[in-house]
C-alpha positions as CSV (number, residue, x, y, z in Angstrom):
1,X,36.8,-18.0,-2.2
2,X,35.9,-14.7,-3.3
3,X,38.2,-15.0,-6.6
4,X,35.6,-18.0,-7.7
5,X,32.5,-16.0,-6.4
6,X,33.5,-13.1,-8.7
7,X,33.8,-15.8,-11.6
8,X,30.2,-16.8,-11.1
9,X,28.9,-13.3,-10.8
10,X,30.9,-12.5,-14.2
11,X,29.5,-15.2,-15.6
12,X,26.1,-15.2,-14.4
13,X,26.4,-11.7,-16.0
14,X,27.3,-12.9,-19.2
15,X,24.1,-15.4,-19.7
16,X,21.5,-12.8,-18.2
17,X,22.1,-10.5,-20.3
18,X,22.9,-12.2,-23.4
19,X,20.0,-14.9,-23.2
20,X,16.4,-13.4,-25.1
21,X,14.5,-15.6,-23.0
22,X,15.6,-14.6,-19.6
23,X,14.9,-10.9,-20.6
24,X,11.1,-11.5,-22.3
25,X,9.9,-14.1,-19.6
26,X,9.3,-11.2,-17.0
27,X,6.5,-10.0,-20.1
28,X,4.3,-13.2,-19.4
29,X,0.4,-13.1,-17.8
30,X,-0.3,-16.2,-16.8
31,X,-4.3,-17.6,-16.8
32,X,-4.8,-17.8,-13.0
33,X,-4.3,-13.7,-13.0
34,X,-8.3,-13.7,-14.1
35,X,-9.1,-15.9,-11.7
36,X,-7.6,-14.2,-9.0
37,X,-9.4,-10.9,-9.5
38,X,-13.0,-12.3,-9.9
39,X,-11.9,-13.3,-6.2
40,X,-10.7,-10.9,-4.8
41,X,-10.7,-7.2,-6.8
42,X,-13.5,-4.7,-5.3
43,X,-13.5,-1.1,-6.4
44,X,-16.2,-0.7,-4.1
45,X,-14.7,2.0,-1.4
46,X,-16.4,1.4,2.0
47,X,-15.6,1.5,5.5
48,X,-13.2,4.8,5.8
49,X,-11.9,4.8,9.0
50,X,-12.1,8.4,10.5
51,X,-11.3,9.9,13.7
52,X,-13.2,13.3,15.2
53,X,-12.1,15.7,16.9
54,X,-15.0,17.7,18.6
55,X,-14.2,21.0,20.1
56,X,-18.3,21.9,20.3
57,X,-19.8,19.6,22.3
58,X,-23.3,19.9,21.6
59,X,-26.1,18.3,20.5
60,X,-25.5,19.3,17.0
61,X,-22.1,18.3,17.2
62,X,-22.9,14.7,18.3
63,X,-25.6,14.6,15.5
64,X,-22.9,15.3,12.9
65,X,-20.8,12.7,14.3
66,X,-23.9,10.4,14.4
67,X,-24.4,10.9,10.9
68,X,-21.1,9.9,10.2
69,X,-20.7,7.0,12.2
70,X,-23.7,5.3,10.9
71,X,-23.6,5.9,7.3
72,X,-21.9,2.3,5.3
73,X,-19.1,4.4,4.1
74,X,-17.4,5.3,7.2
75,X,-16.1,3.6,10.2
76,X,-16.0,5.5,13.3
77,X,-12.6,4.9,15.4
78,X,-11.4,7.2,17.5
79,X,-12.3,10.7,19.5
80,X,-9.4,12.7,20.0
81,X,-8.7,15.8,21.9
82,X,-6.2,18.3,19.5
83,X,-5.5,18.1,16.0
84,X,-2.2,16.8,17.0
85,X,-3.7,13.7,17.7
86,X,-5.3,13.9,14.5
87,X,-1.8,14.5,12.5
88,X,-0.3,11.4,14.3
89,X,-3.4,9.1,13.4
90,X,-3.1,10.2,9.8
91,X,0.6,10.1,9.6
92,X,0.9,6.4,11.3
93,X,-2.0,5.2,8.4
94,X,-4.6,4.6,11.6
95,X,-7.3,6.6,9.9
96,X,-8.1,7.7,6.4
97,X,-10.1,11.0,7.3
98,X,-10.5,13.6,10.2
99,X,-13.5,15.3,11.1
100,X,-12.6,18.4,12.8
101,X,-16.3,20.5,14.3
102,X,-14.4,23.8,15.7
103,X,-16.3,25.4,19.0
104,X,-19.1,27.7,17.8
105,X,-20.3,25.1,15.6
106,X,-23.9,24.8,17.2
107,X,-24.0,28.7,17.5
108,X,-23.0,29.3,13.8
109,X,-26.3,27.0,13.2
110,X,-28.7,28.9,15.6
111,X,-27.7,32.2,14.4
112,X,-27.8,30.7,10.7
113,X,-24.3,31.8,9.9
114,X,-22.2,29.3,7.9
115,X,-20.8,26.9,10.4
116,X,-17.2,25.5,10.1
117,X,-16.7,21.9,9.7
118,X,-12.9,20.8,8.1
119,X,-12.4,17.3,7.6
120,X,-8.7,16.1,6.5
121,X,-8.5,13.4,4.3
122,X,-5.0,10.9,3.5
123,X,-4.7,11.6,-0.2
124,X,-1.6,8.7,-0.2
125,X,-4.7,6.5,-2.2
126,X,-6.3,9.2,-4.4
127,X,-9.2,7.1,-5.1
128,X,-9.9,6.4,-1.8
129,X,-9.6,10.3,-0.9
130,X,-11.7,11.7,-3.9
131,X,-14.6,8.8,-2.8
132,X,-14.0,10.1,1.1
133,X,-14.4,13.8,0.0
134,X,-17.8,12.9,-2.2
135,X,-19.6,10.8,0.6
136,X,-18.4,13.9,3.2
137,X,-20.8,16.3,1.0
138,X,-23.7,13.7,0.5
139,X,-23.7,13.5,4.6
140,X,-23.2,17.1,5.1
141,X,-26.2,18.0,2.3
142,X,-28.3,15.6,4.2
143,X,-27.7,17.0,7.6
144,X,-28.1,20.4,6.9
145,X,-31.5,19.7,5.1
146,X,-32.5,17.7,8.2
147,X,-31.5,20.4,10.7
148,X,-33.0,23.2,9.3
149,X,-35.9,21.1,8.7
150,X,-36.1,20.4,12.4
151,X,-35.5,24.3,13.1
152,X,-37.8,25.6,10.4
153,X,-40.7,23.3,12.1
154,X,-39.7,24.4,15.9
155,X,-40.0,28.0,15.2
156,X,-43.0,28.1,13.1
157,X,-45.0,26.0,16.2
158,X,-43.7,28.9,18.2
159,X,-45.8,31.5,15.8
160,X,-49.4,32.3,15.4
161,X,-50.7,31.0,12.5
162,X,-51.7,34.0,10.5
163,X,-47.4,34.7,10.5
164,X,-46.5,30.9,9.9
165,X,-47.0,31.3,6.3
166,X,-45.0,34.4,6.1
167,X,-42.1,33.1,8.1
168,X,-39.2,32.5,5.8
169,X,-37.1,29.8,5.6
170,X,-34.0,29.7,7.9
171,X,-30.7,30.5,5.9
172,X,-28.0,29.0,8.0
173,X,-25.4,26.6,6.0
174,X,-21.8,24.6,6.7
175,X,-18.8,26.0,5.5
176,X,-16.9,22.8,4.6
177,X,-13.5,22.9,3.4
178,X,-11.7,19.4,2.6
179,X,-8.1,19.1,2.6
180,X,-6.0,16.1,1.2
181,X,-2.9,15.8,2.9
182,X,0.3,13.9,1.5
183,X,-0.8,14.1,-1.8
184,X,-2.9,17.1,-2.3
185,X,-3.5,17.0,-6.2
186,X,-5.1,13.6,-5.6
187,X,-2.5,12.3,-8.2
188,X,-3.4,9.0,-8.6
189,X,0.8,8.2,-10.7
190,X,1.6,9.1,-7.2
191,X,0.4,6.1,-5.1
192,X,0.8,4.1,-7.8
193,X,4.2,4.5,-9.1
194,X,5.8,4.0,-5.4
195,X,3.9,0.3,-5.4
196,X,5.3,-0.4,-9.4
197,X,8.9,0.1,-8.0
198,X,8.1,-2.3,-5.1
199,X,6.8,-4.8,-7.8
200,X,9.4,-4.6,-9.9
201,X,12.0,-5.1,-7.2
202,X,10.2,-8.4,-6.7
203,X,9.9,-9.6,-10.2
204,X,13.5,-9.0,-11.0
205,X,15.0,-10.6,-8.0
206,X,12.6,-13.7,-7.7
207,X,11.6,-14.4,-11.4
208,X,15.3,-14.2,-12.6
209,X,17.1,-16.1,-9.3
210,X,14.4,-19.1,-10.3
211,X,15.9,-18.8,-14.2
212,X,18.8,-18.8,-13.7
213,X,19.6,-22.0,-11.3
214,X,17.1,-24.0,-13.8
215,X,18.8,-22.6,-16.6
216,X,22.1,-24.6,-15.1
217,X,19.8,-28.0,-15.0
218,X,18.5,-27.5,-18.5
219,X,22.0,-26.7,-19.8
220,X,23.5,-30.0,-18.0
221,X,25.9,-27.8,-16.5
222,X,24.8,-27.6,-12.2
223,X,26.8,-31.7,-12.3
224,X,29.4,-29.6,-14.0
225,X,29.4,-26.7,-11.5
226,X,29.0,-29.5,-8.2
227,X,32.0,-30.9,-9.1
228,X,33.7,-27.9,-9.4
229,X,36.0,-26.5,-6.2
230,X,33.0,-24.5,-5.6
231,X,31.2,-25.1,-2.4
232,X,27.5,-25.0,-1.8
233,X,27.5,-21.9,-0.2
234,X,29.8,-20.1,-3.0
235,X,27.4,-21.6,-5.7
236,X,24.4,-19.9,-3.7
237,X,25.9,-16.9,-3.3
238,X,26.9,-17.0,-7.4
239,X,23.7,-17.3,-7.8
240,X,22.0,-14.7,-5.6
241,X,24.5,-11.8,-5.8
242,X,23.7,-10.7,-9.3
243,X,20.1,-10.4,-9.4
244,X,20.7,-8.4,-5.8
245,X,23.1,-6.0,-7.8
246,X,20.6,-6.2,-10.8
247,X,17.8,-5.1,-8.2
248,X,20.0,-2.4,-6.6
249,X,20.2,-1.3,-10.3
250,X,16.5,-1.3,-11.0
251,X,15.8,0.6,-7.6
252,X,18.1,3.2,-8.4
253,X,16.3,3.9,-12.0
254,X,12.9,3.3,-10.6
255,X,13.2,5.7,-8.0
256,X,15.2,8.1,-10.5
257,X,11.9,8.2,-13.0
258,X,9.7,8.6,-10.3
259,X,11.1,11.4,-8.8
260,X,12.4,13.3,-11.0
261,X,10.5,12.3,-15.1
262,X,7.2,11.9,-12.8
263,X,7.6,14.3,-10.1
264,X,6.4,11.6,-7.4
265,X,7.3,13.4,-4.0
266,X,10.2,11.5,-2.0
267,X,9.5,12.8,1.7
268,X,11.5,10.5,3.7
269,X,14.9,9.0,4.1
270,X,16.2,7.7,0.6
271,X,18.7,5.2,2.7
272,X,15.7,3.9,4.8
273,X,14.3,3.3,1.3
274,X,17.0,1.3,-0.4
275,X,17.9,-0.5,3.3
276,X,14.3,-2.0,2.8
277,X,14.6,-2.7,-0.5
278,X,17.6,-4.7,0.5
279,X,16.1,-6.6,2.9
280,X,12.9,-7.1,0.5
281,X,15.2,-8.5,-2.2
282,X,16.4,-11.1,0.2
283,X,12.6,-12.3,1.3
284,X,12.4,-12.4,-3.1
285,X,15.7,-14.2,-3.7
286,X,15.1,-16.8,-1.5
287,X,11.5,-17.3,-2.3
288,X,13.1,-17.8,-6.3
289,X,16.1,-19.9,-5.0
290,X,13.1,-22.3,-3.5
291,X,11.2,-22.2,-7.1
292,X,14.4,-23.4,-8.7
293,X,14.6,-26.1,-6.1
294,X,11.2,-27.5,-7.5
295,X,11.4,-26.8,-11.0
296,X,12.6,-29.3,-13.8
297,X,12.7,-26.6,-16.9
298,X,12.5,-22.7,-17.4
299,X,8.8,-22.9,-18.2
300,X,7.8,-24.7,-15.0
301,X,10.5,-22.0,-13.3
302,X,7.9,-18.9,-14.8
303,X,4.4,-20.5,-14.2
304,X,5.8,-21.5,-10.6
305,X,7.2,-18.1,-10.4
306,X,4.1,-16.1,-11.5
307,X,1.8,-18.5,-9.5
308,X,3.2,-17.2,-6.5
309,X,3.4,-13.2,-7.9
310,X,0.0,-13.1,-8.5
311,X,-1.4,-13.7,-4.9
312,X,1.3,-11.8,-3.6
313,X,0.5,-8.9,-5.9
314,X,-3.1,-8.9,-5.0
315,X,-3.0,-9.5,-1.6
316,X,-0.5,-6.8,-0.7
317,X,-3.0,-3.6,-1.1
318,X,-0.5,-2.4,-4.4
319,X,-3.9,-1.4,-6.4
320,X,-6.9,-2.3,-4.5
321,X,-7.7,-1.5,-0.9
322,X,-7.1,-4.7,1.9
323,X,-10.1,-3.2,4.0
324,X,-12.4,-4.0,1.4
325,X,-11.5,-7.6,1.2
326,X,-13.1,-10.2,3.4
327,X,-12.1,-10.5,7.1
328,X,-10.0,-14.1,6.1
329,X,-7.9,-12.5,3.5
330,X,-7.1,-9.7,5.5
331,X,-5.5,-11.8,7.9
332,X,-4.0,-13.8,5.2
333,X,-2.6,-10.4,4.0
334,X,-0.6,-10.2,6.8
335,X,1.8,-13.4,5.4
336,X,2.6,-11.3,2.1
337,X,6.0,-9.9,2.4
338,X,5.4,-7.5,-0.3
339,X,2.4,-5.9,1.9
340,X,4.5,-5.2,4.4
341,X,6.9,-3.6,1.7
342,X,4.7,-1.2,-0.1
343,X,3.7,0.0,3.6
344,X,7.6,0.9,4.3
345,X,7.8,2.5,0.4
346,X,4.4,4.5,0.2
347,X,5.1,5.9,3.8
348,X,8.8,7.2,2.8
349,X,7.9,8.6,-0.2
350,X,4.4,10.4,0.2
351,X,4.0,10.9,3.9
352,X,7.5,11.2,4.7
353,X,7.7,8.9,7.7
354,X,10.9,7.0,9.4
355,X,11.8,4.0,11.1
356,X,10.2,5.0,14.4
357,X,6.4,4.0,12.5
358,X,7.9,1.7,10.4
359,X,9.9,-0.8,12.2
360,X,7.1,-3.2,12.7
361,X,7.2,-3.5,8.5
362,X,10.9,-3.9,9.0
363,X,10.6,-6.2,11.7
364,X,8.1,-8.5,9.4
365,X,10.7,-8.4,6.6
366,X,13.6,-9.5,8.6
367,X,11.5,-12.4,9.7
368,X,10.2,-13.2,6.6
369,X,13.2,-12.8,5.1
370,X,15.3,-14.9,7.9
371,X,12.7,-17.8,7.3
372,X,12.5,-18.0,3.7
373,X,16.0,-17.9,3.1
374,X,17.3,-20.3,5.5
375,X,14.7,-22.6,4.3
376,X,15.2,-22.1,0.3
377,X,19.4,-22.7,1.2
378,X,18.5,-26.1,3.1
379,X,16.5,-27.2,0.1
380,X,19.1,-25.9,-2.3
381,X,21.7,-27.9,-0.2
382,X,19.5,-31.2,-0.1
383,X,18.7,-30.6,-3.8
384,X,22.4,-30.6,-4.7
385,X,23.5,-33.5,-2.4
């Protein structure tokens, strides 16, 4: 058995790499790409969820928070009660930004010292964290205009009028410091280039698996190949094998550039990595090994084959954020394998996580992957009998 499934890996081999139009295919942009990002593209950044933690508990305090919570480009979540809570809402992806308001805050104001405000902010989506850090100085400029405002007009009611207009204007500020954590430089190659490498280990396992089994039809040689001693299952697996070693390949030099041409930081587990990359492969394997099933000729094989990329690209949260997108799509998000994916690969590489956040991703892929394959092999089997 496995003497005859080596023979098919060799010459599986032998065609992918000698045959032009295997190797430029993966180059194409089909029409329904414009389409798709009219739909659904927004670089509008809104809703960024942050939690608080307030250590003041004052008035002023709450009013900061108010501000906060009601502008349109936050969404208030959580209150926590140490910044430990804070770490472990940032780390798990639960919030984008922290507000911290340290105790002293409200007596910083009344003595018109600077008063301390950090917020934290997940620089894992640079663009997302420079936009957060902006919109945190608009609010703070407009509550410190407003608040000595308000104290400016209570202490001048409080003086005689001949004083008023001698009374100067109060001098207190906010010492804000913002922090970007995971990614610190905002390096925008750096949440990026993780996502790429995901990608790529889709196109290369899906578009050539769909090729390749085609290619056989085109050729006239799959009636060749039934008839063979080869059963169904060794075909399959002389299919599928070398486009999983061709992905394991393509990981490998991926991750290689990344780290160490591009300096991408690689925090967590590199097994973890490739053990997800493994089971991704499988959910893109069988989802080509299903577009061969319906596919008469190598063109057909590509269009069917991007036709499905393109959603999957766009709905996974690779370039453009899935809170932004409508309330439908974000639960039809949820069905994308290759979401699911880039979760598992940003979190290893930038903030470092492990499989005690991430096994619900993992969990998604095995299903995903359990479904799609056993479904492409019964088609496969059907389409052969």
């Amino acid at each position: 058995m496995w003497g005859r499934i080596f023979q098919m890996l060799r010459k599986e081999f032998i065609l992918a790499f000698r045959d032009a139009a295997t190797r430029a295919v993966m180059f194409g942009v089909p029409v329904i790409q414009l389409m798709l990002f009219g739909y659904v593209v927004s670089t509008d950044v809104r809703n960024i969820r942050f939690a608080v933690l307030d250590q003041d508990r004052t008035a002023e305090s709450r009013t900061l928070v108010e501000r906060f919570a009601s502008s349109p480009y936050f969404s208030f979540r959580t209150q926590v009660g140490s910044e430990r809570e804070l770490d472990d809402l940032l780390r798990a992806g639960r919030i984008s930004m922290a507000l911290h308001i340290p105790e002293g805050f409200s007596g910083d104001l009344s003595r018109r010292s600077p008063a301390r405000v950090q917020t934290f902010v997940d620089g894992t989506v640079s663009n997302i964290a420079a936009v957060a850090a902006a919109y945190t100085n608009q609010v703070m400029e407009k509550f410190i205009q407003e608040e000595m405002e308000r104290r400016s007009r209570r202490l001048r009611s409080q003086l005689p009028p001949e004083v008023r207009q001698k009374f100067p204007p109060p001098g207190a500020g906010i010492d804000l410091r913002v922090r970007a954590w995971y990614n610190a430089d905002l390096e925008s190659r750096n949440f990026f280039l993780p996502g790429v490498f995901a990608f790529l280990v889709m196109i290369v396992s899906m578009l050539l698996t769909s090729m390749a089994v085609v290619r056989e039809k085109e050729a006239g040689t799959l009636e060749q190949l039934i008839v063979t001693p080869l059963r169904a299952v060794e075909l399959i697996l002389g299919k599928t094998l070398p486009f999983l070693l061709t992905g394991w390949i393509d990981m490998i030099l991926v991750v290689g550039i990344a780290v160490l041409w591009f300096e991408v930081p690689l925090r967590g587990s590199l097994p973890l990595l490739f053990a997800a990359g493994v089971i991704f492969m499988v959910c893109s394997l069988g989802l080509g090994l299903l577009i061969s099933t319906i596919s008469s000729t190598m063109q057909q094989a590509v269009m069917t084959t991007f036709f499905f990329l393109n959603p999957l690209f766009l709905l996974s949260g690779f370039a453009f954020p899935i809170e932004d997108m409508p309330p439908a799509i974000q639960y039809l998000t949820l069905m994308n394998p290759l979401r699911h994916f880039l979760v598992i690969v940003r979190g290893i590489f930038l903030r470092g996580i492990g499989l005690e956040l991430l096994w619900p991703q993992f969990l998604a892929l095995a299903a995903f992957a359990l479904v799609i394959l056993t479904a492409a092999t019964l088609r496969f089997h059907k389409h052969l009998e």
